[in-house]
C-alpha positions as CSV (number, residue, x, y, z in Angstrom):
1,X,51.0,6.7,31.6
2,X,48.8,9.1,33.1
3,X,46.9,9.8,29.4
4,X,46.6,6.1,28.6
5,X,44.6,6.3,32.1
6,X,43.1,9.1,31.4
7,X,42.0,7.8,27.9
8,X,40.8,4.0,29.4
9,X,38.7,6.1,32.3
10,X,37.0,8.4,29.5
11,X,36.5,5.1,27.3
12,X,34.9,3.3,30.2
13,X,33.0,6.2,31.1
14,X,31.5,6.4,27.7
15,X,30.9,2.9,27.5
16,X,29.0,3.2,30.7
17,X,26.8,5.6,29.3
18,X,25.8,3.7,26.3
19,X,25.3,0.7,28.2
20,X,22.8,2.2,30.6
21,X,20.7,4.3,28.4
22,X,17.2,3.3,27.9
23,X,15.3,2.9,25.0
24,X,12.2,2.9,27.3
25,X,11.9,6.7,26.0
26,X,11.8,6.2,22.4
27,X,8.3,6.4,21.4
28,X,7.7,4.2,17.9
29,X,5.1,4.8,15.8
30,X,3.1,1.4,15.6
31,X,-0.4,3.2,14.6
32,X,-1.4,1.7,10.5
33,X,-1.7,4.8,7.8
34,X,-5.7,4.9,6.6
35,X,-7.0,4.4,3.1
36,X,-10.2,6.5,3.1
37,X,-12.8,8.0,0.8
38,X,-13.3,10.9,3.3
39,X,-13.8,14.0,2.1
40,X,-13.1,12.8,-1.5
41,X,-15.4,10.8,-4.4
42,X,-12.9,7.6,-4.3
43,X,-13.0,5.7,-7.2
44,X,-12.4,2.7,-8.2
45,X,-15.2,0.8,-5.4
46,X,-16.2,-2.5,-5.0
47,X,-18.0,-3.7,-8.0
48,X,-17.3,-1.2,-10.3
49,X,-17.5,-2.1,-14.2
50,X,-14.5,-0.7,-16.6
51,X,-14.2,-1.5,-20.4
52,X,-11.1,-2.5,-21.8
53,X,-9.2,0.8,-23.8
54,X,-11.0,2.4,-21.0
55,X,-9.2,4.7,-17.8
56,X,-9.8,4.1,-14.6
57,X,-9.4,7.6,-12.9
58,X,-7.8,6.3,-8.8
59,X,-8.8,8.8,-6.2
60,X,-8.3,7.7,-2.1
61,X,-7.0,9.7,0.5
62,X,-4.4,8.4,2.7
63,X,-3.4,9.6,6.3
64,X,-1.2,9.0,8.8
65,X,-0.9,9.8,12.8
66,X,3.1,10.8,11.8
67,X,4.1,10.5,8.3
68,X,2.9,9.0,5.0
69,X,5.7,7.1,2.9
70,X,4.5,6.0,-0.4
71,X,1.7,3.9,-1.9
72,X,1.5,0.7,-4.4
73,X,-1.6,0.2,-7.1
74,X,-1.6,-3.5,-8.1
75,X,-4.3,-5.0,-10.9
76,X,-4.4,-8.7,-11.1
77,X,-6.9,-11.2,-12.3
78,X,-9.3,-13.2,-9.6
79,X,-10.4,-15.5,-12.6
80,X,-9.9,-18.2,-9.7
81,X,-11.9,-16.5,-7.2
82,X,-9.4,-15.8,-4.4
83,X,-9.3,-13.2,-1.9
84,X,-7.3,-10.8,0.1
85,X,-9.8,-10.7,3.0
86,X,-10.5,-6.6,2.4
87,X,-13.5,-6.8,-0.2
88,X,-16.9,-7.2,-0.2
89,X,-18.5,-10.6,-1.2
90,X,-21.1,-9.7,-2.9
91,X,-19.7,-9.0,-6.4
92,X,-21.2,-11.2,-8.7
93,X,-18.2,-13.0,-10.0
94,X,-17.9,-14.5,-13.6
95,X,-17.6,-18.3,-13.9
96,X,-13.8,-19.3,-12.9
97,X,-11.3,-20.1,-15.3
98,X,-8.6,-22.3,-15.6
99,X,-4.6,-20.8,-16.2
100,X,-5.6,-22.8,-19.7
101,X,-8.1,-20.5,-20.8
102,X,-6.2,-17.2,-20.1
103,X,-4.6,-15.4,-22.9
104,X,-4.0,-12.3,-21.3
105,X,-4.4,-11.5,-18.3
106,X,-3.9,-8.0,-16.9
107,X,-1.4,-6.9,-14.7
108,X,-0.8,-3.9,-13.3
109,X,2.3,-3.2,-10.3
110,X,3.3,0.3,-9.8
111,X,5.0,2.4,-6.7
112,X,4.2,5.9,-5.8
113,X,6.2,8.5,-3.8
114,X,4.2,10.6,-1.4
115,X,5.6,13.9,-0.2
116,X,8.0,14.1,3.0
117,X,6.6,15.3,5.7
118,X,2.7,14.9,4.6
119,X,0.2,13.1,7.4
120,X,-2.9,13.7,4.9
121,X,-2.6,13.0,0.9
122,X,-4.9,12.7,-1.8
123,X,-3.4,10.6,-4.4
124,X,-4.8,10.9,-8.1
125,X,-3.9,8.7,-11.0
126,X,-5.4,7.7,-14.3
127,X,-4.3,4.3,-14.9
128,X,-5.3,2.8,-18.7
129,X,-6.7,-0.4,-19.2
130,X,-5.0,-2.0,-22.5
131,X,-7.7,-3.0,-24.8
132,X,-6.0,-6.9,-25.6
133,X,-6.4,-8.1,-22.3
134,X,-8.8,-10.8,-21.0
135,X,-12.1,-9.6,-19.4
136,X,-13.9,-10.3,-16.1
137,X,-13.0,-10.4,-12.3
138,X,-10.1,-8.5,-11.1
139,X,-8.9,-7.0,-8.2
140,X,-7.5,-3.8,-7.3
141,X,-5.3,-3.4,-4.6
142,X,-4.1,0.0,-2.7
143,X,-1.2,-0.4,-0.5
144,X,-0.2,2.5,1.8
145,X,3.1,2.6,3.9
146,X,4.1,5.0,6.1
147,X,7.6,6.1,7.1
148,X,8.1,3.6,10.1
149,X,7.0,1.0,7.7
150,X,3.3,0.1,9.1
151,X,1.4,-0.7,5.8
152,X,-2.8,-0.6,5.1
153,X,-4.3,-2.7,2.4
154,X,-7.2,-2.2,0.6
155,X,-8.5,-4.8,-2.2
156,X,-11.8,-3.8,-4.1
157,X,-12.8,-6.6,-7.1
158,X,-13.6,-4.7,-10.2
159,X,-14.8,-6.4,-13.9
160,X,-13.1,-5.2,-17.2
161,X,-15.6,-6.0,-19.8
């Protein structure tokens, strides 16, 4: 009898405890990671011209107050002129086209890792434009996460001629 009291009394104890403690100490990282060309010669920027068969050579800089996670490059048409509310408007922009008059449009969707650990990291990739795919506006979107899951956008329109 005396270890099932013991045993409830130690339970109750511990459940005590838990119930009590304060999350008020746990600090969370709320601050957004940073796409920047500081430092660096960034490329691609708003307005930029590419040729199809052509590589577009991606250099940013990312950083983050605790730690970087990874970082997404999408390429999409803006053939209907939309936005994402990051890039410049004064891109002159091809006549828009209807989903009828595309034949192929470009897409381009890929994840990269970023080392553990790293606050600052300059991320480099040559990414080829097929030479088949319909010209004019794009974007060119840079997403950058960090560990606690805050994410940064970037979207710069670019032409593929």
């Amino acid at each position: 009898m005396r270890k099932i009291l013991f045993s409830l009394t130690a339970i109750a104890a511990l459940l005590t405890m838990v119930a009590c403690t304060s999350n008020d100490d746990i600090v969370k990282d709320n601050e957004l990671p940073v796409i920047t060309d500081a430092g660096i010669t960034a490329n691609p920027v708003d307005c930029q011209v590419y040729s199809r068969g052509e590589t577009i050579p991606f250099r940013y800089r990312f950083t983050d107050n605790e730690e970087l996670g990874n970082y997404n490059i999408e390429i999409h048409n803006n053939f209907d002129h939309h936005t994402h509310g990051t890039q410049k408007d004064n891109c002159k922009l091809d006549p828009k086209k209807e989903s009828k008059d595309y034949k192929k449009p470009w897409v381009y969707n890929q994840d990269f890792t970023i080392p553990r650990g790293d606050k600052a990291y300059d991320a480099k990739q040559d990414i080829q434009i097929p030479a088949d795919i319909d010209t004019g506006d794009y974007h060119f979107v840079i997403r950058v996460t960090d560990q606690a899951g805050n994410q940064q956008l970037r979207s710069m329109p670019i032409k593929i001629k």
